[in-house]
N, C-alpha and C positions, 0 to 999 in steps of 0.2 A: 291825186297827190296833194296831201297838205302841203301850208310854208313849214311845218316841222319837220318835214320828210325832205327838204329840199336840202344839199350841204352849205355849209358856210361858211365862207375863204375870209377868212379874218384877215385882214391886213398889218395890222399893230404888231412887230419887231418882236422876235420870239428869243431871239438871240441866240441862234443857228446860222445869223447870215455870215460869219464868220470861213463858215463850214461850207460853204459853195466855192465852186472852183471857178476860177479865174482864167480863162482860155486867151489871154494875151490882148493884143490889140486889135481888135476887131478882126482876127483872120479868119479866112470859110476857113471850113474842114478842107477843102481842095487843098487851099496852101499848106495848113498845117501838116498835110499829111506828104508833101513835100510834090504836089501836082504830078503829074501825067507818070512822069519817072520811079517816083519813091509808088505812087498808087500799082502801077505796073511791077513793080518788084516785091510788092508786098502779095499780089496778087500772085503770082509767081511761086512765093516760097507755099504761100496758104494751097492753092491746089496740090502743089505735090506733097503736101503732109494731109490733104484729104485723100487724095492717089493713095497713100500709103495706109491709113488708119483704119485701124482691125476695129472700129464699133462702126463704120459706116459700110467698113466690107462684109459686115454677119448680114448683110442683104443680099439673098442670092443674085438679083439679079444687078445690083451695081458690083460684088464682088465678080461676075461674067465678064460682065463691060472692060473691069481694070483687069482682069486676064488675060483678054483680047483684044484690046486696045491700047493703042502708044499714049502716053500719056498727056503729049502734045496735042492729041486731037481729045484729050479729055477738057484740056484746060478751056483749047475752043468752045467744047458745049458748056463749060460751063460761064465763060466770059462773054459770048456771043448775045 
């Protein structure tokens, strides 16, 4: 591999920085996303709308699983 085949990260201001987002004051994602509590409830609503969703159940065999199984022990395999 040539140096012409190599890419090259120009640094010189394209004037797009405008257009990067701004994620507050230094918070992880942990905080932003409201730590253990809001992670937990968010986690929450998202399995039982995978529980429920007709293009993840056209798989026979997870469509089997949510037939036969409570949904609570779904969330387990899936948070576990």
């Amino acid at each position: 591999m040539g140096d012409s085949d190599k890419p090259s990260y120009d640094m010189e201001p394209t004037g797009d920085e405008a257009k990067i987002p701004n994620y507050g004051d230094g918070e992880t994602l942990y905080e932003r996303l409201g730590g253990i509590y809001g992670i937990a409830g968010a986690v929450d609503v998202l399995t039982e709308r995978l529980f429920e969703n007709d293009t993840a159940n056209q798989n026979p065999i997870t469509a089997e699983f949510h037939e036969t199984h409570d949904p609570a022990g779904f969330k387990y395999l899936v948070t576990a």
